[in-house]
N, CA and C atoms as a LAMMPS dump frame, in Angstrom:
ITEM: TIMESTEP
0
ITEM: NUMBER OF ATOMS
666
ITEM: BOX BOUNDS ff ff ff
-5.0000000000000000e+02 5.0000000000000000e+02
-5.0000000000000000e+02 5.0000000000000000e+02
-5.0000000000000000e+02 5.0000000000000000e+02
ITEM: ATOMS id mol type element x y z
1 1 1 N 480.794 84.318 8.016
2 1 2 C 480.614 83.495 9.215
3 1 3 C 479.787 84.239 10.251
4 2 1 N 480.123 85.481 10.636
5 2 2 C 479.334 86.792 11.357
6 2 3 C 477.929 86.66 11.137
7 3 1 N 477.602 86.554 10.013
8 3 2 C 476.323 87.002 9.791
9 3 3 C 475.559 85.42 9.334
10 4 1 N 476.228 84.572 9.279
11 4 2 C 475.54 82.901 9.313
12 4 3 C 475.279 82.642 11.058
13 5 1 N 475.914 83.544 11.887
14 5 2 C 476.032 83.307 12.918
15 5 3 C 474.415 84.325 13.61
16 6 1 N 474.683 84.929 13.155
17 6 2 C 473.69 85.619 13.373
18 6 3 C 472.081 85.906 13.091
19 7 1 N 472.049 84.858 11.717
20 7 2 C 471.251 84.234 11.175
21 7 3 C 470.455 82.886 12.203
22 8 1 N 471.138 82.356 12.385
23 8 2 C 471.116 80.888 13.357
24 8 3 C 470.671 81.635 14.714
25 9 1 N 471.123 82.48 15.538
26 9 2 C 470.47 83.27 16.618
27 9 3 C 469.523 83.479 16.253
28 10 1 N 468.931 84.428 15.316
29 10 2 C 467.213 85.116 14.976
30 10 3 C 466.639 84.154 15.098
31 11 1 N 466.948 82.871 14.591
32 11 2 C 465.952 81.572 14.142
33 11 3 C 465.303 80.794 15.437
34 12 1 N 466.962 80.816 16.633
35 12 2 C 466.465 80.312 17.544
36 12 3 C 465.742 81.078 18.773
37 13 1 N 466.182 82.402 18.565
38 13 2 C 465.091 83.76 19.354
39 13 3 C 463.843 83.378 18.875
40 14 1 N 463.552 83.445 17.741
41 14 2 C 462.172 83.508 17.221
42 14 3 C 461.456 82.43 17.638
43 15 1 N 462.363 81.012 17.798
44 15 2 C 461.662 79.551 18.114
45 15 3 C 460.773 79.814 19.574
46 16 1 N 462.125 80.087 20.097
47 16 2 C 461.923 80.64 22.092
48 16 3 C 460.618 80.775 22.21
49 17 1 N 460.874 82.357 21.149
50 17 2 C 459.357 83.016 21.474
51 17 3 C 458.041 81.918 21.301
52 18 1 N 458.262 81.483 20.084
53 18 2 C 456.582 80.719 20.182
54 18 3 C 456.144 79.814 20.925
55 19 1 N 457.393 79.124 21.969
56 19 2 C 457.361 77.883 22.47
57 19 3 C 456.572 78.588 23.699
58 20 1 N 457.052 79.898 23.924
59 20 2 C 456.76 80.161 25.106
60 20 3 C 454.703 80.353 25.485
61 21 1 N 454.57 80.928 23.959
62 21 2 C 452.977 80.85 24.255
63 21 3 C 452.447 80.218 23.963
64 22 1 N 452.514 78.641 23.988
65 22 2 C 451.891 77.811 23.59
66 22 3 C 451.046 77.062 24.612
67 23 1 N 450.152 76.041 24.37
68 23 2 C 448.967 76.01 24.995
69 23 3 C 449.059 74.707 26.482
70 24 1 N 448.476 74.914 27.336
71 24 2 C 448.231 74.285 28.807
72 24 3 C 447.843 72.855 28.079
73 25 1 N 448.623 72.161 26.982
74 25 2 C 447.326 71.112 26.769
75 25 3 C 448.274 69.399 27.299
76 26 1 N 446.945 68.675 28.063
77 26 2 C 447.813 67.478 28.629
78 26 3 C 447.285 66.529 27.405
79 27 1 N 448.081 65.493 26.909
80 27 2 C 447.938 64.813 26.455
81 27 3 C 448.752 63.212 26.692
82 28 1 N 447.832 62.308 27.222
83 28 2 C 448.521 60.799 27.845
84 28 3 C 447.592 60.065 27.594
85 29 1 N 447.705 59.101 26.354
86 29 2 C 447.19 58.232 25.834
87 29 3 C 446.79 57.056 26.831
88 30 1 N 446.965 56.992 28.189
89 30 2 C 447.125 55.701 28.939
90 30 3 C 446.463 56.088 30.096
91 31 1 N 445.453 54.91 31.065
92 31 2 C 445.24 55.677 32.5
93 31 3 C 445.408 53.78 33.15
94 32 1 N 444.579 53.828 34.273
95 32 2 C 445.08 53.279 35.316
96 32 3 C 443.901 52.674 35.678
97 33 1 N 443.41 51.303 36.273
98 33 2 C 442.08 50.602 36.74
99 33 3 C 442.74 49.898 37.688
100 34 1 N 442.556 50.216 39.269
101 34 2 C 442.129 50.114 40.546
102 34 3 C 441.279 49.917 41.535
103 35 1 N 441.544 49.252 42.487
104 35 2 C 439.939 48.603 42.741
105 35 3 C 440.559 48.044 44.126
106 36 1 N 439.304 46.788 44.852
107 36 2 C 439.909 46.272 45.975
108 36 3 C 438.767 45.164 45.845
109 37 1 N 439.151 44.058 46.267
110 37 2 C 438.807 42.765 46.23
111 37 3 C 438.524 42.571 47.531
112 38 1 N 437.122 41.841 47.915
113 38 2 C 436.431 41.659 49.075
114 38 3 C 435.694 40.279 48.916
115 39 1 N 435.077 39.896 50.125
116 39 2 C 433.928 38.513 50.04
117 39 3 C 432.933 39.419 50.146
118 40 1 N 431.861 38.788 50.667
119 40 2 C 430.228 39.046 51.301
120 40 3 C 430.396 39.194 52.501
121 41 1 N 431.413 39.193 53.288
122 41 2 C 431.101 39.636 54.703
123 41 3 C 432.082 40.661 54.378
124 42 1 N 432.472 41.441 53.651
125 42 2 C 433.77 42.767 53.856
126 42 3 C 435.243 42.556 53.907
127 43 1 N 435.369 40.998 54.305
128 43 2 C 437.085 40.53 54.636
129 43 3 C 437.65 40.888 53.139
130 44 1 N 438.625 41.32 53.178
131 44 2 C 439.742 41.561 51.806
132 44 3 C 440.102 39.811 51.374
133 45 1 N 440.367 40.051 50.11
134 45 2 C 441.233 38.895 49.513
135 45 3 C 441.93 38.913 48.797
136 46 1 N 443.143 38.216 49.529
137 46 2 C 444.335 38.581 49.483
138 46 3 C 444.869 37.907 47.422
139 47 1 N 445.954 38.33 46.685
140 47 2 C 446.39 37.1 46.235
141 47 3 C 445.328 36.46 44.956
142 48 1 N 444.079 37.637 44.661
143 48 2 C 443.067 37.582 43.417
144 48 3 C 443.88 38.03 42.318
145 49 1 N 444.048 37.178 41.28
146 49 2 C 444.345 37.395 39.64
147 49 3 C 443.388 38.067 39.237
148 50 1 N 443.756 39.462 38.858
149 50 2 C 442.651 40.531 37.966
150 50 3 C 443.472 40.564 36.796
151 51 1 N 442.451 40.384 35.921
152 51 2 C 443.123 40.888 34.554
153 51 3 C 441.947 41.374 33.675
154 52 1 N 442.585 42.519 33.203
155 52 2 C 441.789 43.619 32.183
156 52 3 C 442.105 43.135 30.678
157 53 1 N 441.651 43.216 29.842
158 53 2 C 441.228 42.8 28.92
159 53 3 C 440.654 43.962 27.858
160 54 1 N 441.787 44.831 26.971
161 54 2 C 441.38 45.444 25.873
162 54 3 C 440.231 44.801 25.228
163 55 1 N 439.133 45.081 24.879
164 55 2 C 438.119 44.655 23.865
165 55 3 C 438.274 45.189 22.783
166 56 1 N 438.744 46.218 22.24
167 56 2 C 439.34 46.704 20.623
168 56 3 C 440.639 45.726 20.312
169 57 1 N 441.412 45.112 20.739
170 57 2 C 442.754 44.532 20.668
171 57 3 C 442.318 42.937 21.091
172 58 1 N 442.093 43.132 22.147
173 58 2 C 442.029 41.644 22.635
174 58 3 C 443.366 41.756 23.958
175 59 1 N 444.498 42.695 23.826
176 59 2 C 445.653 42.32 24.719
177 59 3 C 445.379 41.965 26.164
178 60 1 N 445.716 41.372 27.06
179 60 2 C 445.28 41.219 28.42
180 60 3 C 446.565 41.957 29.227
181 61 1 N 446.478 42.406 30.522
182 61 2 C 447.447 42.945 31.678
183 61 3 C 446.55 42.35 32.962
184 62 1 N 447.881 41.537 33.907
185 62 2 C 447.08 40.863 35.255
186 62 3 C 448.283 41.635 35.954
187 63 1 N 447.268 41.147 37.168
188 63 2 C 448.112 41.58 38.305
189 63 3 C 447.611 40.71 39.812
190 64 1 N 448.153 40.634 41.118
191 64 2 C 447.349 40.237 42.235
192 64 3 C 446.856 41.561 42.94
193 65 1 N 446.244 40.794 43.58
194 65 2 C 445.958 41.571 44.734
195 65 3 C 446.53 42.053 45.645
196 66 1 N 446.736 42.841 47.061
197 66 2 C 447.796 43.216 47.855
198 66 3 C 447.352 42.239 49.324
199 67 1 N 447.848 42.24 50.052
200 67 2 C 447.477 41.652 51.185
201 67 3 C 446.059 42.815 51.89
202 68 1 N 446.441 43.658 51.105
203 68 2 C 444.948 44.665 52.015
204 68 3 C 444.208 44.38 50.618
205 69 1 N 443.977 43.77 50.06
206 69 2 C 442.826 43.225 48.908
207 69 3 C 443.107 44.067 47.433
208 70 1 N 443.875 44.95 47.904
209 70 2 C 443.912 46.162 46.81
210 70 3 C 444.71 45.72 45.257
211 71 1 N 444.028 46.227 44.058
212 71 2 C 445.082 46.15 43.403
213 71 3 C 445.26 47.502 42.478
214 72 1 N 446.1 47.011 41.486
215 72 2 C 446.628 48.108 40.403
216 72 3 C 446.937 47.933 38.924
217 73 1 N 446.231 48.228 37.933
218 73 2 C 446.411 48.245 36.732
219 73 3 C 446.975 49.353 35.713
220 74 1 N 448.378 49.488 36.141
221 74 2 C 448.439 51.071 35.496
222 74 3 C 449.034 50.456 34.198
223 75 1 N 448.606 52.189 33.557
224 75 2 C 448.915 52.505 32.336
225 75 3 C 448.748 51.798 31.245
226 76 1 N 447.649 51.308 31.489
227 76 2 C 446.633 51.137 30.046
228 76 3 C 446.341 51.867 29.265
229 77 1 N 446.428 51.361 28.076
230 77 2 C 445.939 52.06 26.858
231 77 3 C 444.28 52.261 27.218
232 78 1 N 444.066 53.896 26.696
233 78 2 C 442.286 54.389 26.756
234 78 3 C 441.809 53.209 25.636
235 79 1 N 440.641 52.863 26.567
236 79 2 C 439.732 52.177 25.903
237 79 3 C 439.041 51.802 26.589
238 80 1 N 438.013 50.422 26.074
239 80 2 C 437.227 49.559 26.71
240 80 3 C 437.614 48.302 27.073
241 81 1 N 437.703 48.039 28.346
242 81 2 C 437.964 46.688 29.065
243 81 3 C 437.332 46.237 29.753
244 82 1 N 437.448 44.656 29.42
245 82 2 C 436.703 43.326 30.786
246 82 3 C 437.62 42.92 31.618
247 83 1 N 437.057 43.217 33.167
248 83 2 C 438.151 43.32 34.027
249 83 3 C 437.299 41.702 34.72
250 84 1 N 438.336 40.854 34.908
251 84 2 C 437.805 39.681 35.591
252 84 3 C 438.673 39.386 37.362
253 85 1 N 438.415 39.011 38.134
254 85 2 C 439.13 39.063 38.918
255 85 3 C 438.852 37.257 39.954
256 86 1 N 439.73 36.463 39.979
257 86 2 C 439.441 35.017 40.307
258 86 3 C 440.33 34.837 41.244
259 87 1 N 439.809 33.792 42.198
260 87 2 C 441.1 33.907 43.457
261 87 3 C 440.154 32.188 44.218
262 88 1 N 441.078 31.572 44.269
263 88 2 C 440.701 30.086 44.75
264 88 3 C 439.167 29.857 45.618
265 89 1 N 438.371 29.162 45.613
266 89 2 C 437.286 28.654 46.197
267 89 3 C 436.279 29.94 46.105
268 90 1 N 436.402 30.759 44.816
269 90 2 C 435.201 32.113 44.97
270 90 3 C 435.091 31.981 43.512
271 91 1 N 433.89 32.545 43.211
272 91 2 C 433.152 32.644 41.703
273 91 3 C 434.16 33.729 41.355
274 92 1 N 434.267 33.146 39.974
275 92 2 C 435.128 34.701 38.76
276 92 3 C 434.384 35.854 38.723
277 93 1 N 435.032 37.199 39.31
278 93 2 C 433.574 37.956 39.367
279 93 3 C 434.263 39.034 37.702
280 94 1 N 433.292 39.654 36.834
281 94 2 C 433.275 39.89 35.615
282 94 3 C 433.041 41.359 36.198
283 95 1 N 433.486 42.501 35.419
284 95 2 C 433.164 43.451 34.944
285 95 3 C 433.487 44.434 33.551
286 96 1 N 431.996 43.997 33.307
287 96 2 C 432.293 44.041 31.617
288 96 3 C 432.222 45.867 30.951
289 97 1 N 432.478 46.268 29.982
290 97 2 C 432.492 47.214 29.429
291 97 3 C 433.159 48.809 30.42
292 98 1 N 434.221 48.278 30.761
293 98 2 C 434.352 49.832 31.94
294 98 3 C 435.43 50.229 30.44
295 99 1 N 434.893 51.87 30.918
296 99 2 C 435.902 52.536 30.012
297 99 3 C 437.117 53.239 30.495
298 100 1 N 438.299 53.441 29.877
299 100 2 C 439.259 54.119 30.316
300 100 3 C 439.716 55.11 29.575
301 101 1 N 439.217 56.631 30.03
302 101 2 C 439.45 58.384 29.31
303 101 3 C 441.135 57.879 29.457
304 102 1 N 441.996 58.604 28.935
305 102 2 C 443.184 59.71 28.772
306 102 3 C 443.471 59.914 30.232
307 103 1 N 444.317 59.743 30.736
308 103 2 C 444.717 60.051 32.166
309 103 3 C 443.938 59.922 33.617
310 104 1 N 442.834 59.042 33.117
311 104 2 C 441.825 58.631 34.349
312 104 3 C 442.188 57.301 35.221
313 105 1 N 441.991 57.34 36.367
314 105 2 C 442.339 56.316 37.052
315 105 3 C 441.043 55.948 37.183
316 106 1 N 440.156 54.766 37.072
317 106 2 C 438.834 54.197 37.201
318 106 3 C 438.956 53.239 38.211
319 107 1 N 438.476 53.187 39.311
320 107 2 C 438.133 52.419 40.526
321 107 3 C 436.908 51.006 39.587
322 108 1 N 437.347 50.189 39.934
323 108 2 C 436.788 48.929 40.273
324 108 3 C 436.748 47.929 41.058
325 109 1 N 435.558 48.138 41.873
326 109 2 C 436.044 47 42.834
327 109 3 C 434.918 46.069 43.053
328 110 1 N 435.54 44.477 43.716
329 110 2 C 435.054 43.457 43.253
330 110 3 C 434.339 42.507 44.444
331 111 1 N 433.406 42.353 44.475
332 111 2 C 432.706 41.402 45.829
333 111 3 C 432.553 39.637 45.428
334 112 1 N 433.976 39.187 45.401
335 112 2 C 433.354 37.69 45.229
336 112 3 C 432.589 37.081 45.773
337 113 1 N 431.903 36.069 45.781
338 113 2 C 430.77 34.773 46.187
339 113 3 C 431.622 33.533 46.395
340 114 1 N 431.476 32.691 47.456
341 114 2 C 431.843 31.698 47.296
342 114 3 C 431.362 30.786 46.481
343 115 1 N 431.545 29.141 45.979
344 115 2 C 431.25 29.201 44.778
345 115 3 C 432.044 28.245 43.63
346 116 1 N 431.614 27.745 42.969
347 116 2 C 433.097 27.22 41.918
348 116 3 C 433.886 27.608 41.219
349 117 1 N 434.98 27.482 41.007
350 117 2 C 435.938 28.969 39.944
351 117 3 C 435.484 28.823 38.892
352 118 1 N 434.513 27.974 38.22
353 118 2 C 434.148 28.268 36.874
354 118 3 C 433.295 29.062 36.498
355 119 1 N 432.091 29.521 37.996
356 119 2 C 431.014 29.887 37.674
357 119 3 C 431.629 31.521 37.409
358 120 1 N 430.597 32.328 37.1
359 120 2 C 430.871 33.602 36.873
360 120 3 C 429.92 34.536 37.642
361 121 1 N 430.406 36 38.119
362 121 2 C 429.329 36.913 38.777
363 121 3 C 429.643 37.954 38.002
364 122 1 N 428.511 38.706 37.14
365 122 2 C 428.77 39.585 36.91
366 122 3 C 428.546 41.042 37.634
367 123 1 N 429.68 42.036 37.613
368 123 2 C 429.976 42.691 38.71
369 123 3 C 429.532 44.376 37.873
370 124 1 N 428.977 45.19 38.764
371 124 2 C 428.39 46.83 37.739
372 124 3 C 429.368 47.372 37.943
373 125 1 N 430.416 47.719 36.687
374 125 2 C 430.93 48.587 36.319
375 125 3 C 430.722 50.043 36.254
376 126 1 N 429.631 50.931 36.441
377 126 2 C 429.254 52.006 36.023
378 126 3 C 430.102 53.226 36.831
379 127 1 N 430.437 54.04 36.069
380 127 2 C 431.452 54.664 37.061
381 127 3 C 430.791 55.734 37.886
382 128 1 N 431.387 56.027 39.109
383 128 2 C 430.369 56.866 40.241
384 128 3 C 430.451 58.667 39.773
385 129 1 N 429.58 58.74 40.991
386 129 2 C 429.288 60.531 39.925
387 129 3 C 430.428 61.066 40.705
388 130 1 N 430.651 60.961 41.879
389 130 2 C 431.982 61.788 41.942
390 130 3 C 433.189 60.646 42.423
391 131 1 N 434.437 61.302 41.394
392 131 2 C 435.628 60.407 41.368
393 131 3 C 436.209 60.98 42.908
394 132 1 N 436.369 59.837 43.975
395 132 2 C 436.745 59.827 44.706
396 132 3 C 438.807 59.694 44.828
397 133 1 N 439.115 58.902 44.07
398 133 2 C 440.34 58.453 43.806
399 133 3 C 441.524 60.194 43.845
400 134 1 N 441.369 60.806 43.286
401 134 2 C 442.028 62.108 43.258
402 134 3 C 441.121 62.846 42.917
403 135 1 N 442.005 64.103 43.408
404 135 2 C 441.541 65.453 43.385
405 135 3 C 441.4 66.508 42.259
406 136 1 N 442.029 65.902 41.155
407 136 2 C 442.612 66.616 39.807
408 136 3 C 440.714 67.472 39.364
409 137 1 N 440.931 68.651 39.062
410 137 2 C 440.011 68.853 38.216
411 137 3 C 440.294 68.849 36.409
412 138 1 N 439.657 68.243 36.233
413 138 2 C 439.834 67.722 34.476
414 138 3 C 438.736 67.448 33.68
415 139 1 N 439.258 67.978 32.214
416 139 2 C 438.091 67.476 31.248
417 139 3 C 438.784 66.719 29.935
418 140 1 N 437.869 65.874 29.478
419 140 2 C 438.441 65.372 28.372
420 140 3 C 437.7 65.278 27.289
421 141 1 N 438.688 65.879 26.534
422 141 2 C 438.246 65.981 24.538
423 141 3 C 438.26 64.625 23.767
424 142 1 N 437.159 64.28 23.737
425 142 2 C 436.897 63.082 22.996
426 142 3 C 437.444 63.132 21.473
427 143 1 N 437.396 62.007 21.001
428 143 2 C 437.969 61.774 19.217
429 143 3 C 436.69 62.282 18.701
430 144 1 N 435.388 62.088 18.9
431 144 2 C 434.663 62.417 18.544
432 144 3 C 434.542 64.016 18.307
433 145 1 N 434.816 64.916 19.549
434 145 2 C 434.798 66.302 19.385
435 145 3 C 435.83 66.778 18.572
436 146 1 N 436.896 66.231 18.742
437 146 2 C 438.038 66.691 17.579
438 146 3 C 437.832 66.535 16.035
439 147 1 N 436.993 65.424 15.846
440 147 2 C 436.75 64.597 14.471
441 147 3 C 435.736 65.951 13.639
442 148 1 N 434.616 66.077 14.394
443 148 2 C 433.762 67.086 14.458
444 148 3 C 433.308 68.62 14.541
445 149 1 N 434.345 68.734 15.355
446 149 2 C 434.226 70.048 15.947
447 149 3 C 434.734 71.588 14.697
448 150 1 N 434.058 71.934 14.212
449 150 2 C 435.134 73.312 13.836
450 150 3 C 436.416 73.739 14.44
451 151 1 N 437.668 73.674 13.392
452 151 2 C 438.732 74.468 14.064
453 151 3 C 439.205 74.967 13.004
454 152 1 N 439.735 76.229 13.751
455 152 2 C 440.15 77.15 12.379
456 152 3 C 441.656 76.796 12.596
457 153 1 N 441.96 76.281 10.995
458 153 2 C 443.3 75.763 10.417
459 153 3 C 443.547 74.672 11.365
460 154 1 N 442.618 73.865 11.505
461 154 2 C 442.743 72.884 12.325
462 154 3 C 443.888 72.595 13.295
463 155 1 N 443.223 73.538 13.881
464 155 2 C 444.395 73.759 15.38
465 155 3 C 444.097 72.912 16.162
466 156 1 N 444.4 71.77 17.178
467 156 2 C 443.605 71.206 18.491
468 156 3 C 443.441 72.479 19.769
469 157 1 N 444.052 73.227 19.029
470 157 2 C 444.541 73.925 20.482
471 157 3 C 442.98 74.596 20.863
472 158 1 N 442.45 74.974 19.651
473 158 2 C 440.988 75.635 20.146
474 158 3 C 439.92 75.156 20.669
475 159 1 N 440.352 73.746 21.061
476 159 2 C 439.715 72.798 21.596
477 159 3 C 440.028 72.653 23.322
478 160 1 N 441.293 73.456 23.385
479 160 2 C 441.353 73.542 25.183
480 160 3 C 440.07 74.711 25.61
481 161 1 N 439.882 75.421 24.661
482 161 2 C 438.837 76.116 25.364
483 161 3 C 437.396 75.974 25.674
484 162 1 N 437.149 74.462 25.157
485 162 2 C 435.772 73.807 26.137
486 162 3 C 435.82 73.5 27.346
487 163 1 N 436.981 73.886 27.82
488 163 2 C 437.42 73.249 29.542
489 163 3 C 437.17 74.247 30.049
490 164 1 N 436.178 74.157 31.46
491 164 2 C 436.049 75.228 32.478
492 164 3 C 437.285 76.004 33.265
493 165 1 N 437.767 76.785 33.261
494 165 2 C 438.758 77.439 33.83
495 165 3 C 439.614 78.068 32.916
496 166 1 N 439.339 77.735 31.435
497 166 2 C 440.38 78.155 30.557
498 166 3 C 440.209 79.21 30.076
499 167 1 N 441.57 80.434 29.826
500 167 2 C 440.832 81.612 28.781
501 167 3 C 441.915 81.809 28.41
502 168 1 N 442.19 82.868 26.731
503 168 2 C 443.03 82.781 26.114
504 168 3 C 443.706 84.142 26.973
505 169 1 N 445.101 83.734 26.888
506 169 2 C 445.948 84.934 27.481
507 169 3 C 446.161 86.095 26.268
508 170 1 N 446.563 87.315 26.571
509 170 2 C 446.466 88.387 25.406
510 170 3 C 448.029 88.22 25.215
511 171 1 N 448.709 88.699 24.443
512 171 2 C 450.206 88.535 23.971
513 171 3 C 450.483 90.09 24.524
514 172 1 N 451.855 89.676 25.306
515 172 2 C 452.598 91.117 25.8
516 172 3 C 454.333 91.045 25.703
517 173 1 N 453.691 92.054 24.78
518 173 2 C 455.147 92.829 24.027
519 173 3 C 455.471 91.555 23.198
520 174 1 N 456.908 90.919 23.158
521 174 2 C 457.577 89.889 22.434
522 174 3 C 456.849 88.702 22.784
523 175 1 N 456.218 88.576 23.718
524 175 2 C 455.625 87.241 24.543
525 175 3 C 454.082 86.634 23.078
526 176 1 N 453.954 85.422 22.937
527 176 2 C 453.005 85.248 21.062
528 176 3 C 451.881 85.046 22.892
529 177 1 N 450.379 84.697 22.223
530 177 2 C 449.527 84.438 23.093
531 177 3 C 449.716 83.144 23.848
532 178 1 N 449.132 83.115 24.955
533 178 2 C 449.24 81.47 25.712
534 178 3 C 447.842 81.436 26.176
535 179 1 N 447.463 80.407 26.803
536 179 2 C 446.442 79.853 27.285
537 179 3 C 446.87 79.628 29.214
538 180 1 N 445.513 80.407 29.843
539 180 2 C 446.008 80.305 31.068
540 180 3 C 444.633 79.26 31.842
541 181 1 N 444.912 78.964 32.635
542 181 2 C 443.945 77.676 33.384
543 181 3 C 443.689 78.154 34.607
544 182 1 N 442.978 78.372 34.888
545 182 2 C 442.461 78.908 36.631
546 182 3 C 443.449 79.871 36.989
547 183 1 N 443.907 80.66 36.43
548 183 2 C 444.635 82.166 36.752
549 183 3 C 446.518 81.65 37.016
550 184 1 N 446.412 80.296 36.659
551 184 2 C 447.865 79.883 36.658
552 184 3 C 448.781 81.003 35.303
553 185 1 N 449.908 81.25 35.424
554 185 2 C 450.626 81.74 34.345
555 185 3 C 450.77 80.664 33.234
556 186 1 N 450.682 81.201 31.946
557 186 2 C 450.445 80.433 30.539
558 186 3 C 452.399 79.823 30.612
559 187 1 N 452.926 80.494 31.041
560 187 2 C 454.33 79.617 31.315
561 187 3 C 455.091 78.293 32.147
562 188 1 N 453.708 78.426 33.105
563 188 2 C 453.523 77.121 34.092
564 188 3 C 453.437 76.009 33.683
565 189 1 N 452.488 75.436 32.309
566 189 2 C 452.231 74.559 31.757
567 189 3 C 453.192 73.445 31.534
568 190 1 N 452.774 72.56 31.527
569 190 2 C 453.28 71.488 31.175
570 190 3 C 452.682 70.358 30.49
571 191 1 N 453.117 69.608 29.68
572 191 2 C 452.09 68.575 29.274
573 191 3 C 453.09 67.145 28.722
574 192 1 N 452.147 66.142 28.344
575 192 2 C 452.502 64.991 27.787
576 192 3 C 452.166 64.558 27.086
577 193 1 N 452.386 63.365 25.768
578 193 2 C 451.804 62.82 24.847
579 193 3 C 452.153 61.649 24.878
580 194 1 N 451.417 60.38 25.226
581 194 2 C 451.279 59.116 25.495
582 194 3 C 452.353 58.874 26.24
583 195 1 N 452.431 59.894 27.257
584 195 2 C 453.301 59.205 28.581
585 195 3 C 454.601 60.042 28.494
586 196 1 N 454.793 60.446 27.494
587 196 2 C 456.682 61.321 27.655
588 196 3 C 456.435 62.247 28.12
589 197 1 N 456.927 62.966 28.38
590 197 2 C 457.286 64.73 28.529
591 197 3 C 457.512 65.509 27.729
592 198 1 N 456.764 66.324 27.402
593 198 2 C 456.763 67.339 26.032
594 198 3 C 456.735 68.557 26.857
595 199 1 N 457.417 68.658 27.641
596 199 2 C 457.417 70.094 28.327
597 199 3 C 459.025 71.042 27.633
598 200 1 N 458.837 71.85 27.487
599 200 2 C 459.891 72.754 27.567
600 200 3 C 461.06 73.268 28.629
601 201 1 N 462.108 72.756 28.715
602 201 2 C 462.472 72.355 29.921
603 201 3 C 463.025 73.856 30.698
604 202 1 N 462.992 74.898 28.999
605 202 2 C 463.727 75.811 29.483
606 202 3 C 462.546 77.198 29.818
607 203 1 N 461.311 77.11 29.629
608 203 2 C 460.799 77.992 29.102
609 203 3 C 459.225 77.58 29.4
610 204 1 N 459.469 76.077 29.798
611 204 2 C 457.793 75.976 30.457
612 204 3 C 456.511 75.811 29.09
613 205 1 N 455.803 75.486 29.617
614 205 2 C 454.66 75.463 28.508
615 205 3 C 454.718 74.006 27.795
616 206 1 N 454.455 73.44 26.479
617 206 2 C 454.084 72.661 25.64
618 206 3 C 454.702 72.637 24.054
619 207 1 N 455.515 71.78 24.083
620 207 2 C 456.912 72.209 22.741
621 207 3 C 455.76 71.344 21.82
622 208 1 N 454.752 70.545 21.318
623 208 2 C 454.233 70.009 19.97
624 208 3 C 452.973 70.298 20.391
625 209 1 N 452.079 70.964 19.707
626 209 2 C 450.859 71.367 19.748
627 209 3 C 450.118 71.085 18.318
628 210 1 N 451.238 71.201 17.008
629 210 2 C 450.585 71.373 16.078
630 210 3 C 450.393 69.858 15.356
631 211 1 N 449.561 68.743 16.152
632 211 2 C 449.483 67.5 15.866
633 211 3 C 448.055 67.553 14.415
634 212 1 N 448.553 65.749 14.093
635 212 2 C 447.666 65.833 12.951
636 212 3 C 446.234 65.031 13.476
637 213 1 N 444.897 66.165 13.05
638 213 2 C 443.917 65.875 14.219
639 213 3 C 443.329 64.32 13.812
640 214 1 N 443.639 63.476 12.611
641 214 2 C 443.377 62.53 12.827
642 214 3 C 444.09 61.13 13.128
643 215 1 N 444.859 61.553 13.739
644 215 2 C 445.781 60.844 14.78
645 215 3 C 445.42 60.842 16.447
646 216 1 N 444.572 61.645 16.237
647 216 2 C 444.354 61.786 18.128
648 216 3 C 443.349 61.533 18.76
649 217 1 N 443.154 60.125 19.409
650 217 2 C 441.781 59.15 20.304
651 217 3 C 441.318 60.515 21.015
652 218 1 N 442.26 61.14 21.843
653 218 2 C 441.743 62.066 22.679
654 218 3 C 442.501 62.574 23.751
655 219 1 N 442.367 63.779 24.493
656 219 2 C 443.563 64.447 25.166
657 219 3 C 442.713 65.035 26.573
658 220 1 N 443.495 65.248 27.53
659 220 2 C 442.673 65.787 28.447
660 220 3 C 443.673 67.08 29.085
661 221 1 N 442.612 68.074 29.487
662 221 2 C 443.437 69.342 30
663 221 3 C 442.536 69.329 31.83
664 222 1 N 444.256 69.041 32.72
665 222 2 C 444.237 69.456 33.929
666 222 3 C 444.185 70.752 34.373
């Protein structure tokens, strides 16, 4: 019994250890399309049906508007969507092809025309060069770079190191290597995978790293 007991300790010492150097990597399959609804003279409108529109699926998500014109589309699945937005006595205004990265919130916003509700305006989607919405600095690993990319023993993890700020931490003493991000400690980390919490609750860092790489649209490291 002593030594079954003692057996079961080594196993879970040894787990500890690796959890602990494991990698800064965020992963959240879902982001967010936000925006604010206006006329031609600037007045907000109030009480506009927006709805986004997966184009790989087809699924739709609506929502209104706020009384300050504003609205909110969270936690969409990454992809490509037609965001339409219609609100009584104004043209349907269209914005077609906006994309949604892994943990990005994408601003869209909409200038109706007065007009018949059948007619349509199509509205430019193109997203601006600097994201105003938050402050996060972030990059994101496309399916494409993962699909592609060399990794030895097909790790994703060697893929956090196309992100500016990242460098591999050296291993000290019992501690396995970690990955540190702008001089943060490799124990700070935290991350997610399509929205849960995969953090280590005791020990910090990233408990599943060793995913199968063709399972994964794409991941982004904050």
């Amino acid at each position: 019994m002593a030594s079954e007991r003692r057996a079961v300790l080594g196993i879970m010492s040894a787990f500890a250890c690796l959890l602990i150097g494991l990698s800064t990597l965020m992963a959240q399959g879902v982001g967010d399309i936000t925006g604010r609804v206006t006329d031609p003279s600037g007045a907000v409108v109030p009480n506009a049906r927006i709805t986004a529109t997966r184009v790989e699926t087809g699924v739709s998500q609506s929502t209104v508007s706020t009384a300050a014109g504003t609205y909110t589309l969270p936690r969409l699945p990454v992809g490509t969507y037609r965001v339409a937005a219609e609100a009584g006595g104004f043209k349907t205004g269209v914005a077609s092809d906006v994309t949604l990265d892994v943990s990005q919130q994408r601003q869209v916003d909409f200038t109706l025309v007065m007009g018949e509700v059948k007619s349509t305006v199509q509205v430019s989607a193109a997203p601006p060069l600097l994201d105003t919405t938050n402050g996060t600095l972030a990059g994101v690993v496309s399916e494409e770079q993962v699909q592609n990319l060399p990794l030895n023993g097909r790790d994703i993890g060697g893929l956090v190191m196309l992100q500016p700020g990242m460098v591999q931490a050296s291993s000290t003493g019992w501690e396995s290597d970690g990955w540190v991000g702008n001089g943060n400690r490799a124990e700070s980390a935290v991350g997610s995978l399509d929205g849960a919490d995969t953090t280590d609750a005791e020990f910090g860092s990233v408990q599943f790293t060793n995913l199968n790489l063709d399972a994964i649209a794409e991941f982004k490291v904050l």
